[in-house]
RODO-2510 file (C-alpha; in nm, 4 decimals, decimal comma):
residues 285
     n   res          X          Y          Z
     1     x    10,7947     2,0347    -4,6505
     2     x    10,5341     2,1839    -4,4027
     3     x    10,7121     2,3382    -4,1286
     4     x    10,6235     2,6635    -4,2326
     5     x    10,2416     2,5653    -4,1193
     6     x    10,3928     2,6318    -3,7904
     7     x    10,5201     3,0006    -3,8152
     8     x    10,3988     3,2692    -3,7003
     9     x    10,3201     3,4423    -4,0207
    10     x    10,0986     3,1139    -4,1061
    11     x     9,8864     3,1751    -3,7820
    12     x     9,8658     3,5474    -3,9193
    13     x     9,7415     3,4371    -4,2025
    14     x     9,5000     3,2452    -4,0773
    15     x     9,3646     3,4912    -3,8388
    16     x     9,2980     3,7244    -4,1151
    17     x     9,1209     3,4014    -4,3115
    18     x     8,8656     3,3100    -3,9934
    19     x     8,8131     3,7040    -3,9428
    20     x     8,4303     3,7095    -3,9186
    21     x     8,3625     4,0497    -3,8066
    22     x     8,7081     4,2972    -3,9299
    23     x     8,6175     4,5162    -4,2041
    24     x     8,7507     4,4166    -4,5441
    25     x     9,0324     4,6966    -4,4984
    26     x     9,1490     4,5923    -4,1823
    27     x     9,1400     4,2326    -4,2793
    28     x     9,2877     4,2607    -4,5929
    29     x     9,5805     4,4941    -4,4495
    30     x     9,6229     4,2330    -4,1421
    31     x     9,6058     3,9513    -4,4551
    32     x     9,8771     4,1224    -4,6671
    33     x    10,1237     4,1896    -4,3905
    34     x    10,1359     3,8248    -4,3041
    35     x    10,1968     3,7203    -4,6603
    36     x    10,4663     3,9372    -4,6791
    37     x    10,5831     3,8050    -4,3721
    38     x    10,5596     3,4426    -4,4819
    39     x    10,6976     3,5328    -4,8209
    40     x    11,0307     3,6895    -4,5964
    41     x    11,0312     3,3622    -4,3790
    42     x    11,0533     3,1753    -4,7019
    43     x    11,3068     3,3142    -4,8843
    44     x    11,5401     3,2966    -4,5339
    45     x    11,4355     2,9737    -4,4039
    46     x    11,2481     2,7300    -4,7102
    47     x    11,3311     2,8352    -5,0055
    48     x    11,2948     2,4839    -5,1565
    49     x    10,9237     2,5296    -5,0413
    50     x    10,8415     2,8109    -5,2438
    51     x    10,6193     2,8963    -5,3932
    52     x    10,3658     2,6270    -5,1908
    53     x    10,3446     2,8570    -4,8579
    54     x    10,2511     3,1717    -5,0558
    55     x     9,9960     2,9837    -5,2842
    56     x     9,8398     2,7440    -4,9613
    57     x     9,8415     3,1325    -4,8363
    58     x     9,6138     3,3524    -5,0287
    59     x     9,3971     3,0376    -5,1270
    60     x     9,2935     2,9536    -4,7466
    61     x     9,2284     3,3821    -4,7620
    62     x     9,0480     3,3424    -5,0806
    63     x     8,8338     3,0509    -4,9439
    64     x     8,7095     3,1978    -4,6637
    65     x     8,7204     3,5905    -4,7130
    66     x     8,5662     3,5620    -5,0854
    67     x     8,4326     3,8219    -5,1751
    68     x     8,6495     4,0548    -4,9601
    69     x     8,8263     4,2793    -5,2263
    70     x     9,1406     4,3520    -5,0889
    71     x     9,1553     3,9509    -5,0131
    72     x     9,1295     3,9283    -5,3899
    73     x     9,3756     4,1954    -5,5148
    74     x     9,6093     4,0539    -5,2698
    75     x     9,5589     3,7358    -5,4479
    76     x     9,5953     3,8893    -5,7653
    77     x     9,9390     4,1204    -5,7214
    78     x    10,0775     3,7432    -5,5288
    79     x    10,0262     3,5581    -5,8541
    80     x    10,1571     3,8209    -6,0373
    81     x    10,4680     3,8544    -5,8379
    82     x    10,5137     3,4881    -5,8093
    83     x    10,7747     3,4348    -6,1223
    84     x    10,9941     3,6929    -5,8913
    85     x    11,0728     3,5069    -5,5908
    86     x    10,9277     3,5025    -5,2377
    87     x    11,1475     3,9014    -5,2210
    88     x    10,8781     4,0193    -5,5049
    89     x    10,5771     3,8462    -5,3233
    90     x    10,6971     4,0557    -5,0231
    91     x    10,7244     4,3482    -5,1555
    92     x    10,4221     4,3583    -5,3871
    93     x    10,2270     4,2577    -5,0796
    94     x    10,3586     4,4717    -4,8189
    95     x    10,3099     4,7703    -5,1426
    96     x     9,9411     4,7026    -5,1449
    97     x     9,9195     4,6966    -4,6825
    98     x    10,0935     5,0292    -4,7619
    99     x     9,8636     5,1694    -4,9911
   100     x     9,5260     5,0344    -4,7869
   101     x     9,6669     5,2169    -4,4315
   102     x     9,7061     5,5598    -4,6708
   103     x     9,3787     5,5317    -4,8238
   104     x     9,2128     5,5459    -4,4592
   105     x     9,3346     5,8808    -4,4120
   106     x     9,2861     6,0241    -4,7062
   107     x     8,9095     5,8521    -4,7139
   108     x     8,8245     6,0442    -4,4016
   109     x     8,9515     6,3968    -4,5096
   110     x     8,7375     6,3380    -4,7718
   111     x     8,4266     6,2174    -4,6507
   112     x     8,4082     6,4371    -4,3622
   113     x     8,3000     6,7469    -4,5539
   114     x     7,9444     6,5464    -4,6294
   115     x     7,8770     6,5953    -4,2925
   116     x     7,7229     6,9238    -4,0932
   117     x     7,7400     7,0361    -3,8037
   118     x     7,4285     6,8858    -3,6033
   119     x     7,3160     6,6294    -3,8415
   120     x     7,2341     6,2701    -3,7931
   121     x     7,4295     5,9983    -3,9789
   122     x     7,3308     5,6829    -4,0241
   123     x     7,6204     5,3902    -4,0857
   124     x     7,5681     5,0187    -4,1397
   125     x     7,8090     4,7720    -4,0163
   126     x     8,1393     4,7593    -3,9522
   127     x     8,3776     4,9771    -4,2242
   128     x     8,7131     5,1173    -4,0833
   129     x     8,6762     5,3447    -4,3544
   130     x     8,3498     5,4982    -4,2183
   131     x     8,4905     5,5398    -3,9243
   132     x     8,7749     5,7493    -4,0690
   133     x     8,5275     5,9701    -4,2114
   134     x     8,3499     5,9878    -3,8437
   135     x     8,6779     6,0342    -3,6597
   136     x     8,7935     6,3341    -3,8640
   137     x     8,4408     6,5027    -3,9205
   138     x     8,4216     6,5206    -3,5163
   139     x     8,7573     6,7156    -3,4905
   140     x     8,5204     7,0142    -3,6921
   141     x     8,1457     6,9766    -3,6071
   142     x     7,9228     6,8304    -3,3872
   143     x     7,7075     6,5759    -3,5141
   144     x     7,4679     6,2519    -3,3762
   145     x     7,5574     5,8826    -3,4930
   146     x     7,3129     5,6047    -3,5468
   147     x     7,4433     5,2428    -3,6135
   148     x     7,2811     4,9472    -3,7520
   149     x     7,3413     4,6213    -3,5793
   150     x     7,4153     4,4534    -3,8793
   151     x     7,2526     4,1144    -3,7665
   152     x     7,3723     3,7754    -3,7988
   153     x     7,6942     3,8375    -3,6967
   154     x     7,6210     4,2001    -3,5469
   155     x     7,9166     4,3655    -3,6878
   156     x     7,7541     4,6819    -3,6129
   157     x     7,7137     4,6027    -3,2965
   158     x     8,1366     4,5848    -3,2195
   159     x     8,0773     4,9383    -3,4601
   160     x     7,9313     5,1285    -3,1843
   161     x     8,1262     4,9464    -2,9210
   162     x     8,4623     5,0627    -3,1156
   163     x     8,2657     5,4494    -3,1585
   164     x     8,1677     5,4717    -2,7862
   165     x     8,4872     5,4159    -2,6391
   166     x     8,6801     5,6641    -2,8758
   167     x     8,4048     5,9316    -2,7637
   168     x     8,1201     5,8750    -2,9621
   169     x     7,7758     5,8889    -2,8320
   170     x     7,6469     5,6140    -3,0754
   171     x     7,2495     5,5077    -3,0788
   172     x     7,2775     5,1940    -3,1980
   173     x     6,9137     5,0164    -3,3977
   174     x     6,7694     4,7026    -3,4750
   175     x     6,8097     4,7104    -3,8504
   176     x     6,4304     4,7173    -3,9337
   177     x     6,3894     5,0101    -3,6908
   178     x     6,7157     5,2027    -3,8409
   179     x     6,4941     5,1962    -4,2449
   180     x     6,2178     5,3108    -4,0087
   181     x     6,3913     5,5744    -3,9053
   182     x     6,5447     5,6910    -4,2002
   183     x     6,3211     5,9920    -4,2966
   184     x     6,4378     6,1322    -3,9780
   185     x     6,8590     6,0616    -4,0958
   186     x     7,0825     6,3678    -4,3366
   187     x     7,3388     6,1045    -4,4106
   188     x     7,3602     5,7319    -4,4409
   189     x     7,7607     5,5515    -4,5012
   190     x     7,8620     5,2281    -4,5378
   191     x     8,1360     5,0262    -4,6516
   192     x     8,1873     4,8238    -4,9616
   193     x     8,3704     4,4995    -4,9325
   194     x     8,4162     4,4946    -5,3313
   195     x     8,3125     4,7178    -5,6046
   196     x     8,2577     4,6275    -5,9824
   197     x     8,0933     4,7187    -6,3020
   198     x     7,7817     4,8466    -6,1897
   199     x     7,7516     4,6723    -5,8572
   200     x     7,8927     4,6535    -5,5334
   201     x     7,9085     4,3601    -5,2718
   202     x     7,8562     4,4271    -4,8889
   203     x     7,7111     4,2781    -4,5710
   204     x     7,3813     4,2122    -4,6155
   205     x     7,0801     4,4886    -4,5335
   206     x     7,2885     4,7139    -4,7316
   207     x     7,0530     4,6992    -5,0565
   208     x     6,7322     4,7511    -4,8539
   209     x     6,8697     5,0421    -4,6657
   210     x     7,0215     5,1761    -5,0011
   211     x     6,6983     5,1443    -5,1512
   212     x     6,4581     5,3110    -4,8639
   213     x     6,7154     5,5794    -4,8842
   214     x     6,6629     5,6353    -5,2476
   215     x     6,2978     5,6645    -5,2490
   216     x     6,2941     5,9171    -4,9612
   217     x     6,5844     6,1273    -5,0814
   218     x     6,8459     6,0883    -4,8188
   219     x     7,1956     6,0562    -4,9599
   220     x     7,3604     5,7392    -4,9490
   221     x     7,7260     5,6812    -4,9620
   222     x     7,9467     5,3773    -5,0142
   223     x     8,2705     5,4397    -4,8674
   224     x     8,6056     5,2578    -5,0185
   225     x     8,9377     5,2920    -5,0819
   226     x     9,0509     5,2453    -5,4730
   227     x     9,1444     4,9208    -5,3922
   228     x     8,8082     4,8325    -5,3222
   229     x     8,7682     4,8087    -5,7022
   230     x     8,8387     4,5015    -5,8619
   231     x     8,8499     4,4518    -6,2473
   232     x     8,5560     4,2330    -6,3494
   233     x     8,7237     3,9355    -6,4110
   234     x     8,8079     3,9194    -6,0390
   235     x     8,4210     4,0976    -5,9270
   236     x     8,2649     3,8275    -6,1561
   237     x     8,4310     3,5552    -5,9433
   238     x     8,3997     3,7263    -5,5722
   239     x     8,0353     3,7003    -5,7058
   240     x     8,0145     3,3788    -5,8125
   241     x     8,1475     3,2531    -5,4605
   242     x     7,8516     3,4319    -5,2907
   243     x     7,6953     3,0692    -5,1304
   244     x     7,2847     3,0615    -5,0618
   245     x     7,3603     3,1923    -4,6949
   246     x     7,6304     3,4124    -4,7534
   247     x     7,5832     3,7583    -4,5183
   248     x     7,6765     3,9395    -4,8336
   249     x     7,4671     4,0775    -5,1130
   250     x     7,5227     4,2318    -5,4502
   251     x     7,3888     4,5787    -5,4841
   252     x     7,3419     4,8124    -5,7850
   253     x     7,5792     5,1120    -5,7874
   254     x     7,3021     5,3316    -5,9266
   255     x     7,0981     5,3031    -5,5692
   256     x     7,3770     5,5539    -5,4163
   257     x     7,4401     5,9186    -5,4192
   258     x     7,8399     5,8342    -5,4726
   259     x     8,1362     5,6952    -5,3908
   260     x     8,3607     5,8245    -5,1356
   261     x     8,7146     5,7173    -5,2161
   262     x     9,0569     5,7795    -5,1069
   263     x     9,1083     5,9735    -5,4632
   264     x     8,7834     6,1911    -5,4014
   265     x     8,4014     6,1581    -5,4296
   266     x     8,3582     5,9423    -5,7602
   267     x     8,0368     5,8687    -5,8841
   268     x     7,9649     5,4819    -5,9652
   269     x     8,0908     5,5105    -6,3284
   270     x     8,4273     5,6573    -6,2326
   271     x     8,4790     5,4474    -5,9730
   272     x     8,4697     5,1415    -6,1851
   273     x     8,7048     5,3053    -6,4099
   274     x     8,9138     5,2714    -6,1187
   275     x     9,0188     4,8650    -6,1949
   276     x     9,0556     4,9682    -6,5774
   277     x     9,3461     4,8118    -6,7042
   278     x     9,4876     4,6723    -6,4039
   279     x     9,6586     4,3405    -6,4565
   280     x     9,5145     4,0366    -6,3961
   281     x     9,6919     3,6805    -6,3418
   282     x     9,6360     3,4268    -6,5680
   283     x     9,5642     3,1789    -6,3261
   284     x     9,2848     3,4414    -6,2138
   285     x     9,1549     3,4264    -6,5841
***
């Protein structure tokens, strides 16, 4: 039975999957709200199907958002759910939507005390999370924003688009011009699209920047929400799908000041302890 290729909550799903340019919170929100759809339209309309809609589900996600970390933890809490019906799937998934949407807000009350009035920040890519932290640092200082383009794809690019038009007066750089420039930045953020044991994965041109910024003594902060961690069974495989031309790199915690987090400002050891002890599914193992 494939019907349910034709529902709404499929083409959801799929948006989230072919997604090249979302940040891995937004996608992975957008991704776990449609799964919890689908898993709703199966229990009322195909429940002889299940559990091949959810499954075909967060492996197209898996396939093409890999090493996305809320793609994989939403993989992760479906499998685990899975022996309860398509009403667990829906409710673990829509649980762990919940809990990404809070962890936005509470990211940017947080982050927003690194920055001071009149300084120059620096942020790579696209993170919806970094733009929390911009959003609520404006309602209490004044400050200038730089943005990288983030070439291939130029998710930095749709960054400053996104800043200008809620008010921002965004200078956006080449990306060899913005490690040029650092010397002259107070602040550089940038997302995380999974963190592990000692490492972190995000678009690429974040290690060089991270780097540059260490040598020179400008702080550098990756900014992610606790479910940005992933216990390294789960990092070791988002890793192991990085492909030869993958636009995302593995970079050493230890090249950042911290981590801003939606549970405070953790430095890379404590935010690894994060994933400690958080189940993983044994078709994950």
């Amino acid at each position: 039975m494939t019907e349910w290729r034709d529902w709404s909550a499929w083409r959801q799903v799929g948006a989230a999957a072919f997604d090249e340019v979302g940040s891995a919170a937004t996608v992975g929100t957008a991704a776990a709200r449609a799964v919890a759809e689908l898993a709703r339209n199966v229990a009322d309309h195909a429940p002889e199907a299940f559990p091949d809609p959810i499954s075909d589900a967060v492996e197209l996600l898996i396939d093409h958002q890999p090493v996305m970390a809320p793609i994989a933890n939403l993989r992760n809490v479906v499998y685990l759910a899975l022996p309860g019906g398509p009403e667990e799937v829906a409710a673990a998934a829509t649980d762990l939507a919940d809990r990404l949407e809070a962890s936005s807000r509470l990211i940017g009350k947080i982050g927003a005390e690194l920055i001071t009035e009149r300084s120059t920040v620096l942020i790579h890519s696209a993170s919806s999370s970094v733009r929390a932290v911009l959003e609520e640092a404006k309602r209490v200082v004044a400050f200038n924003v730089c943005c990288t383009e983030a070439m291939p794809i130029g998710e930095g690019v749709e960054m400053a688009a996104n800043l200008t038009a809620i008010g921002f007066d965004v200078e956006l750089l080449e990306d060899d011009v913005a490690i040029e420039l650092l010397p002259g930045m107070d602040l550089v953020l940038a997302g995380a699209d999974a963190i592990g044991p000692g490492f972190a994965i995000n678009k690429t041109g974040t290690a060089s920047l991270a780097r540059r910024a260490r040598a020179i003594g400008v702080p550098f902060y990756l900014v992610g929400a606790a479910e940005k961690v992933l216990p390294a069974p789960l990092f070791q495989r988002a890793v192991g799908r990085l492909r030869p031309a993958s636009l995302a790199e593995v970079i050493s915690l230890d090249w950042f000041t911290a981590v801003v987090s939606d549970v405070g400002i953790l430095e890379p050891d404590d935010a690894v302890e994060l994933a400690t002890g958080r189940p993983v599914a044994d078709q994950l193992l």
